[in-house]
DSSP file (Angstrom, degrees, kcal/mol; ACC not computed):
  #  RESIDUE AA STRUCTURE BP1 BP2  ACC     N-H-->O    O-->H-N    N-H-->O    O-->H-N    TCO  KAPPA ALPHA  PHI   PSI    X-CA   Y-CA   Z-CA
    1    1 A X              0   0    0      0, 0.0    82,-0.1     0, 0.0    26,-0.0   0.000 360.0 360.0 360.0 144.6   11.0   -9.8   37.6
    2    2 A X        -     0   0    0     80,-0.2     2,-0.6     1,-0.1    26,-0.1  -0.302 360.0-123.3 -66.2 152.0    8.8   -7.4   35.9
    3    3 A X        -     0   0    0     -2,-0.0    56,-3.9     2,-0.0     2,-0.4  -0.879  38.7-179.1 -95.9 116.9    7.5   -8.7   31.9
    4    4 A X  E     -A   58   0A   0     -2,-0.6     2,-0.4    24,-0.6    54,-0.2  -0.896  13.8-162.2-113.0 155.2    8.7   -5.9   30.2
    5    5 A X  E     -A   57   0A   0     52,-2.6    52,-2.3    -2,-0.4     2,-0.4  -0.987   4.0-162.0-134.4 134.7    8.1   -5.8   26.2
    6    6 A X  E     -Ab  56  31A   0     24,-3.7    26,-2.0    -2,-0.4     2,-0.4  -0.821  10.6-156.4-107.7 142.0   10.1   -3.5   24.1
    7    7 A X  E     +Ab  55  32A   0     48,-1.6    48,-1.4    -2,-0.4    47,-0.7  -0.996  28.4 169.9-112.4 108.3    8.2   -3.1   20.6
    8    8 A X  E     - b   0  33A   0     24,-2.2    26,-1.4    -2,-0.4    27,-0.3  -0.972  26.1-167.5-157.3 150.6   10.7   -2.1   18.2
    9    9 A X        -     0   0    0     -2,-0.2    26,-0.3    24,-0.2     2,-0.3   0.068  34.9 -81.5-111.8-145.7   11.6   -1.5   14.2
   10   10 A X  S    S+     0   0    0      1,-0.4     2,-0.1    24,-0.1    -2,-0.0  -0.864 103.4  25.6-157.7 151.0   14.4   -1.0   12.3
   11   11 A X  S    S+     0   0    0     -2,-0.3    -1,-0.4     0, 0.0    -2,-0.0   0.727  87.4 146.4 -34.9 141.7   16.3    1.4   11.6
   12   12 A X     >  -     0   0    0     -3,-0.2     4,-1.1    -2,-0.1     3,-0.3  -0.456  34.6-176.0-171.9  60.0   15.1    3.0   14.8
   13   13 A X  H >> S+     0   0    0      2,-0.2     4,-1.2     1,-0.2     3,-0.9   0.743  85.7  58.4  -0.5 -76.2   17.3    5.3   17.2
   14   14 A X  H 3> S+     0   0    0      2,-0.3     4,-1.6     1,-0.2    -1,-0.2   0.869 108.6  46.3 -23.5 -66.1   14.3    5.6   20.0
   15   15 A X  H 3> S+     0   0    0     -3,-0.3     4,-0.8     1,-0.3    -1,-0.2   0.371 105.7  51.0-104.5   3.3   14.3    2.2   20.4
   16   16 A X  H <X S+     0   0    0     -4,-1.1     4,-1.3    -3,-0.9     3,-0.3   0.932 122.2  45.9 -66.4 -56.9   18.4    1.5   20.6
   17   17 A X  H  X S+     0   0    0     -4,-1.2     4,-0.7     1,-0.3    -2,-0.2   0.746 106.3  53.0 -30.9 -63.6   17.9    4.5   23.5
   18   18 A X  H >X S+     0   0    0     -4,-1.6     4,-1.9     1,-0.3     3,-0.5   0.819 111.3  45.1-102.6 -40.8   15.1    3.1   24.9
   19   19 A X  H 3X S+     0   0    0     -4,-0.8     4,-0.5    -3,-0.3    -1,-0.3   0.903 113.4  51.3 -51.7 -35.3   17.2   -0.7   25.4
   20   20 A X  H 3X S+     0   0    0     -4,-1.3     4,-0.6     1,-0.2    -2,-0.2   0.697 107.8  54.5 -93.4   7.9   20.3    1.0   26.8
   21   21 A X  H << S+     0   0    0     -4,-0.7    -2,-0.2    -3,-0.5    -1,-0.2   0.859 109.5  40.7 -63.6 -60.1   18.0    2.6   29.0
   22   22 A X  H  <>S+     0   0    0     -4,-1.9     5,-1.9     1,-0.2     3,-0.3   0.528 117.4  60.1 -61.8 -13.1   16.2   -0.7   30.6
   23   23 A X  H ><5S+     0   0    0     -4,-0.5     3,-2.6    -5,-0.3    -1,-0.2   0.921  96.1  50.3 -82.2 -63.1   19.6   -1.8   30.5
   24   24 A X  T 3<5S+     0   0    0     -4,-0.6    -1,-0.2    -5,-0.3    -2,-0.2  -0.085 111.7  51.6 -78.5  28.3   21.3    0.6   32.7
   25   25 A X  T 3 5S-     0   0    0     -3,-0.3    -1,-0.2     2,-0.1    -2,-0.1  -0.017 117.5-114.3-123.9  33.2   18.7    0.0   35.0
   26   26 A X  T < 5 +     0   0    0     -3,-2.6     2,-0.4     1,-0.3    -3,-0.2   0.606  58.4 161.2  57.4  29.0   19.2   -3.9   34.9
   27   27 A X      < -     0   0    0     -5,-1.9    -1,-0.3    -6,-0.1     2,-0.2  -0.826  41.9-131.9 -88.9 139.3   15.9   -4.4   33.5
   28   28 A X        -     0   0    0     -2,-0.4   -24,-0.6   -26,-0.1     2,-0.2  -0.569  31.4-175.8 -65.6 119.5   15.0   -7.7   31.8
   29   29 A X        -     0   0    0     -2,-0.2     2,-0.5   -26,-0.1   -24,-0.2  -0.615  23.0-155.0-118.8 168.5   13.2   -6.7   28.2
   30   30 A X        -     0   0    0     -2,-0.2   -24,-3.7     2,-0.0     2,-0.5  -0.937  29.3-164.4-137.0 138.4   11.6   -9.4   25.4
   31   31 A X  E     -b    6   0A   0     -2,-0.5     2,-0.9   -26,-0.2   -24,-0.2  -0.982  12.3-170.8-108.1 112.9   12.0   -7.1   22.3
   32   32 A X  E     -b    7   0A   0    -26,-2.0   -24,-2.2    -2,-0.5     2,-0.7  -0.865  10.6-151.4-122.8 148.6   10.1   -8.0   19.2
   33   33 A X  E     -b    8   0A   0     -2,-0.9   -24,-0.2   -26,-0.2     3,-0.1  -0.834   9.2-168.0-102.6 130.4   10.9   -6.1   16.2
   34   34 A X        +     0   0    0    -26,-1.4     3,-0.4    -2,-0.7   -25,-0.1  -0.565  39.9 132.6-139.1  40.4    8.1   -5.9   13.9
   35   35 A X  S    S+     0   0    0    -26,-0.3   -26,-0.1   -27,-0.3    -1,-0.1   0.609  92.7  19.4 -67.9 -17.7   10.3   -4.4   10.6
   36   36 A X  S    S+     0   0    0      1,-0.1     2,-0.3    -3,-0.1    -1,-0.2   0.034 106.0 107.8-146.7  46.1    8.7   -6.9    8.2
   37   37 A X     >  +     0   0    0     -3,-0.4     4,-2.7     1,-0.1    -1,-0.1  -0.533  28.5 164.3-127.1  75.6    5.5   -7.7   10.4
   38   38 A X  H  > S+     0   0    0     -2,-0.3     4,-0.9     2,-0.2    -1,-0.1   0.631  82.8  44.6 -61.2 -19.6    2.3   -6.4    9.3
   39   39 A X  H  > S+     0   0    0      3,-0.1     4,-2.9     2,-0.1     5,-0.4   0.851 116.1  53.4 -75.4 -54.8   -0.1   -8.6   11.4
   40   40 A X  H  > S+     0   0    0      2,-0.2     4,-1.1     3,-0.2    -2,-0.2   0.820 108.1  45.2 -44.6 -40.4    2.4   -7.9   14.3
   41   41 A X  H  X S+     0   0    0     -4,-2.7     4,-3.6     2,-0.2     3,-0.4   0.952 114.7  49.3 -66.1 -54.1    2.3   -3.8   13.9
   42   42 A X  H  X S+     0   0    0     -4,-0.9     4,-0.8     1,-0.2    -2,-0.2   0.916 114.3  50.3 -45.3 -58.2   -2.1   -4.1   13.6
   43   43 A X  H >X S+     0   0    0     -4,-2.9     4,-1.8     1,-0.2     3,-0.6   0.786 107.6  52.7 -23.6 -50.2   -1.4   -6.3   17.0
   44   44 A X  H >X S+     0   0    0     -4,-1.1     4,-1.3    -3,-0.4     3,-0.6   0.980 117.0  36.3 -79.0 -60.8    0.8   -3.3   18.4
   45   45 A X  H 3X S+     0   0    0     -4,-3.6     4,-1.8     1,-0.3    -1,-0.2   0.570 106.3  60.6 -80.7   2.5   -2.0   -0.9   17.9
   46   46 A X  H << S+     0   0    0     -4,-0.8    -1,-0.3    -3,-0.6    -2,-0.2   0.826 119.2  33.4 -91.8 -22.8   -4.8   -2.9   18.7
   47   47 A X  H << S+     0   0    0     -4,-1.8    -2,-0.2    -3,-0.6    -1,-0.2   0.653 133.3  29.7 -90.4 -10.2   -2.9   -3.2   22.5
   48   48 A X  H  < S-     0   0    0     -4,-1.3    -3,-0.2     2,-0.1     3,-0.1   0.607  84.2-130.8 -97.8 -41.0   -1.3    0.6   22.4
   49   49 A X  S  < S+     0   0    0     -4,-1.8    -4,-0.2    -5,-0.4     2,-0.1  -0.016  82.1 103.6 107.2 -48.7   -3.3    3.1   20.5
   50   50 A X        +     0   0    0     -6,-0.3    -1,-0.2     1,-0.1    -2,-0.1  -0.297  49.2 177.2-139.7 149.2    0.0    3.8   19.0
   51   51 A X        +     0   0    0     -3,-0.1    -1,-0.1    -2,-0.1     4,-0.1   0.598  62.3 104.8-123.6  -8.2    1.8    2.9   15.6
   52   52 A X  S    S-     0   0    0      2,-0.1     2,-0.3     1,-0.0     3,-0.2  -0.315  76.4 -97.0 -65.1 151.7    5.7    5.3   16.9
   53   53 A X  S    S+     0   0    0      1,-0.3   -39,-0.2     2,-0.1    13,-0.2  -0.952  96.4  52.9-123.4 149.9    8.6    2.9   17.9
   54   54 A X        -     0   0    0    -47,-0.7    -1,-0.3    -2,-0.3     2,-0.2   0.613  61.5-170.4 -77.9 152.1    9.3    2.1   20.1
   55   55 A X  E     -A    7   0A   0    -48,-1.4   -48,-1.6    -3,-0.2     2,-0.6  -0.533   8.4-171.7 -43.3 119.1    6.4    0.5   22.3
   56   56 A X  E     +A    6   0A   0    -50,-0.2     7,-2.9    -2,-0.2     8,-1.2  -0.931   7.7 173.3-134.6 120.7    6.9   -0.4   26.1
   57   57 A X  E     -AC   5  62A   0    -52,-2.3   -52,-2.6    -2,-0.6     2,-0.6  -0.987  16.5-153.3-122.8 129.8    4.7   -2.0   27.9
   58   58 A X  E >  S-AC   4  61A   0      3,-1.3     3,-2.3    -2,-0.3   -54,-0.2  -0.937  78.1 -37.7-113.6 111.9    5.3   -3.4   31.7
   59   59 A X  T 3  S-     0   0    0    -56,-3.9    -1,-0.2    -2,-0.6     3,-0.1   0.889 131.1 -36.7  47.1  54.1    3.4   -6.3   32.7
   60   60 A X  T 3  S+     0   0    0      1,-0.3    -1,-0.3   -57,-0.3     2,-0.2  -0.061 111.5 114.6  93.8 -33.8    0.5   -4.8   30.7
   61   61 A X  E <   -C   58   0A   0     -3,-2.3    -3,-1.3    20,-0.1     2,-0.5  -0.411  64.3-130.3 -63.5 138.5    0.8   -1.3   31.2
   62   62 A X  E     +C   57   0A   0     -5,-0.2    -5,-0.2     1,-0.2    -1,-0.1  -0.735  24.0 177.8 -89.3 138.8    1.7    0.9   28.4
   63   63 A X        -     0   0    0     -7,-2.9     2,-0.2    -2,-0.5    -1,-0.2   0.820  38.8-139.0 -96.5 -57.1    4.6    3.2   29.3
   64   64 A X        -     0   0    0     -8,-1.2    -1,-0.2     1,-0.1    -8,-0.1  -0.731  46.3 -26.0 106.5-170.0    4.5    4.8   25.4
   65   65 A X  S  > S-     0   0    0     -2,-0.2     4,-0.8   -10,-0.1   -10,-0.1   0.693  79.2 -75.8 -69.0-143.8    7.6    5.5   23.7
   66   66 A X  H >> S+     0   0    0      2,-0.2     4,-3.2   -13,-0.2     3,-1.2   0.907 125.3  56.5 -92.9 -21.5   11.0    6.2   24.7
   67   67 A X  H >> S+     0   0    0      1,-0.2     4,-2.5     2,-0.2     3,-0.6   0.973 119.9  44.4 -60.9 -44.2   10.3   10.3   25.8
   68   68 A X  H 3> S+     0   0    0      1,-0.3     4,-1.3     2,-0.2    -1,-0.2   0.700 108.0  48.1 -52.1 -16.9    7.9    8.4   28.0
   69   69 A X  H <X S+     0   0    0     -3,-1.2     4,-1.9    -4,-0.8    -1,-0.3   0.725 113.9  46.4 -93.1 -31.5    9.6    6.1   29.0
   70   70 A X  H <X S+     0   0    0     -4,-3.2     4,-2.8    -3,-0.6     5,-0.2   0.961 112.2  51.1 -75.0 -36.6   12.5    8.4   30.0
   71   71 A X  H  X S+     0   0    0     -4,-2.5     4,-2.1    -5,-0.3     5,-0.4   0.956 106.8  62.3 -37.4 -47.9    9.9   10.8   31.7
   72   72 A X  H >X>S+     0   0    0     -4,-1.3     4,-4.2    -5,-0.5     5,-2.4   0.968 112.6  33.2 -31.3 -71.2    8.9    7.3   33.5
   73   73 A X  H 3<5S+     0   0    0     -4,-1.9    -1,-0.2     1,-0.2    -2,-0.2   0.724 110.0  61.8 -80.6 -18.2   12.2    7.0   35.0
   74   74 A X  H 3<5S+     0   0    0     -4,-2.8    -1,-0.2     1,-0.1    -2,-0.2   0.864 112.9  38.0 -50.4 -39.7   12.9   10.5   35.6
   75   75 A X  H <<5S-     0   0    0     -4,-2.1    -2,-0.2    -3,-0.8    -3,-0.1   0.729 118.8-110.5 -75.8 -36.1    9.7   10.7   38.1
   76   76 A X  T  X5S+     0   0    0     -4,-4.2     4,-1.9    -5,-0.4    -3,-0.2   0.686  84.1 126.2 104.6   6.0   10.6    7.2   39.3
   77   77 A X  H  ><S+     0   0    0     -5,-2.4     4,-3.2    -6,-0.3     5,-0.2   0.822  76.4  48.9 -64.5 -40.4    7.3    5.5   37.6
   78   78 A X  H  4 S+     0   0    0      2,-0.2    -5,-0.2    -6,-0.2    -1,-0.1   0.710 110.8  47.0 -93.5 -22.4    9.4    3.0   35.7
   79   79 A X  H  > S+     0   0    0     -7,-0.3     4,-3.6     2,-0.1     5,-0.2   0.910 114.2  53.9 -67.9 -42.7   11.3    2.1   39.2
   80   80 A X  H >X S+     0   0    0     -4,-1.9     4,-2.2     1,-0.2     3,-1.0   0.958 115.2  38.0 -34.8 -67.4    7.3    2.0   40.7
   81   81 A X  H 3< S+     0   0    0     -4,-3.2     4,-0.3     1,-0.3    -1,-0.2   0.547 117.7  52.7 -89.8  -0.7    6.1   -0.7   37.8
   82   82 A X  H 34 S+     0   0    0     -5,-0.2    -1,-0.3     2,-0.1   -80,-0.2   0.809 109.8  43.8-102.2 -17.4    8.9   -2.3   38.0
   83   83 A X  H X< S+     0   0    0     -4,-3.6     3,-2.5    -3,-1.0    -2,-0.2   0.982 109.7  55.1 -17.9-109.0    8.8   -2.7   41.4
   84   84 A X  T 3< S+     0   0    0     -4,-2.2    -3,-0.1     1,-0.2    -1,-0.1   0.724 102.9  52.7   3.3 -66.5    5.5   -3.6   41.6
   85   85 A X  T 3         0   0    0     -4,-0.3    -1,-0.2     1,-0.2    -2,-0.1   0.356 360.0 360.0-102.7  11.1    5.5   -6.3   39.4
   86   86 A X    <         0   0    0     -3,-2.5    -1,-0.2   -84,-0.1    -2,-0.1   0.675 360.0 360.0 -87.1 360.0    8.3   -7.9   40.9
């Protein structure tokens, strides 16, 4: 199974989407929610770039948020790396 890591805040829309997305395609997530984690967000941008929620990252790869992450699975990128890393 791939290590997928959902980076996610709250309240946060994207990033309910962006689990019942990895969900409905029986992917296995580790979510950490970084609502009251200020070492954890600097962490999130020093491995992303990126400070939006949510964050997906697959076995090191950044996917980006969730339009990337649906664009991912629209092209059939997110079946690839998960794939891949299985």
């Amino acid at each position: 199974m791939p290590k997928i890591t959902v980076y996610t805040t709250d309240p946060c829309s994207f990033c309910v989407r962006a689990k019942q997305l990895l969900q409905q395609r029986n992917l296995v997530y580790e979510e950490i929610n970084l609502a009251k984690d200020p070492a954890g967000r600097a962490e999130l941008l020093a491995k992303t770039g990126m400070m939006s929620f949510p964050q997906i990252i697959i076995d090191g790869t950044v996917v980006g948020g969730f339009m990337q992450l649906v664009e991912a699975d629209r092209r059939g990128t997110l079946r690839d790396l998960a794939s891949r890393a299985a």
